[in-house]
N, C-alpha and C positions, 0 to 999 in steps of 0.2 A: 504494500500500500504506500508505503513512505517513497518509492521508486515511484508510481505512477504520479505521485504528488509532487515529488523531484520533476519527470519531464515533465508535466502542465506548467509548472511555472518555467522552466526553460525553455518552451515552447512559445511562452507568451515573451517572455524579455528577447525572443527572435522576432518575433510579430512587432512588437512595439519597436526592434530597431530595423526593421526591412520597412516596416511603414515610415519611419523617420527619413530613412535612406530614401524613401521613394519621393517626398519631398524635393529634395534636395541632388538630385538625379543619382549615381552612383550603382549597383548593380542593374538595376532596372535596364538602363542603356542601352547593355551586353543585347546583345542579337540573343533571342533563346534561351535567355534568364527564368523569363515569366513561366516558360513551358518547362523547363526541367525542375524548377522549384514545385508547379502545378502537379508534376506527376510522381515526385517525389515525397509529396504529400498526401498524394491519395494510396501512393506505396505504401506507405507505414499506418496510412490508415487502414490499410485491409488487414494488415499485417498485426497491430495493435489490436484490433479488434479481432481477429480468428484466436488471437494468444486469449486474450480473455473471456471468448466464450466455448474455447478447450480449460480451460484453467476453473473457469468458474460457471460456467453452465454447464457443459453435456455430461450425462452422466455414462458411467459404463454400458456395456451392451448387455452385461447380467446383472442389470440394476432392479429388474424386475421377479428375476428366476431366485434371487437370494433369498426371499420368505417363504417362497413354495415350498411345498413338499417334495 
């Protein structure tokens, strides 16, 4: 939990300095910036998300069979 709590805030002090940057021109500029930042974010979005709903939702496949007889 203190990891997931760790990147949200380092996630955001990225946002808040790409937004600052975007101000003031600086990566934004680069030809191909927008799109590999684009997909490199919805990267770790699938990716953050399938860890967490392997981790903490799906349950076993004999999650059922276990109280049967």
């Amino acid at each position: 939990m203190r990891a997931l709590i760790a990147g949200a805030a380092a996630a955001a002090t990225l946002v808040s300095r790409a937004s600052s940057a975007a101000d003031a021109g600086g990566w934004h500029d680069l030809p191909g910036f927008d799109l590999v930042l684009g997909l490199a974010a919805c990267a770790a979005i699938v990716f953050v998300s399938k860890w967490l709903g392997r981790r903490f939702l799906q349950r076993p496949e004999s999650y059922y069979d276990r109280d049967s007889p």
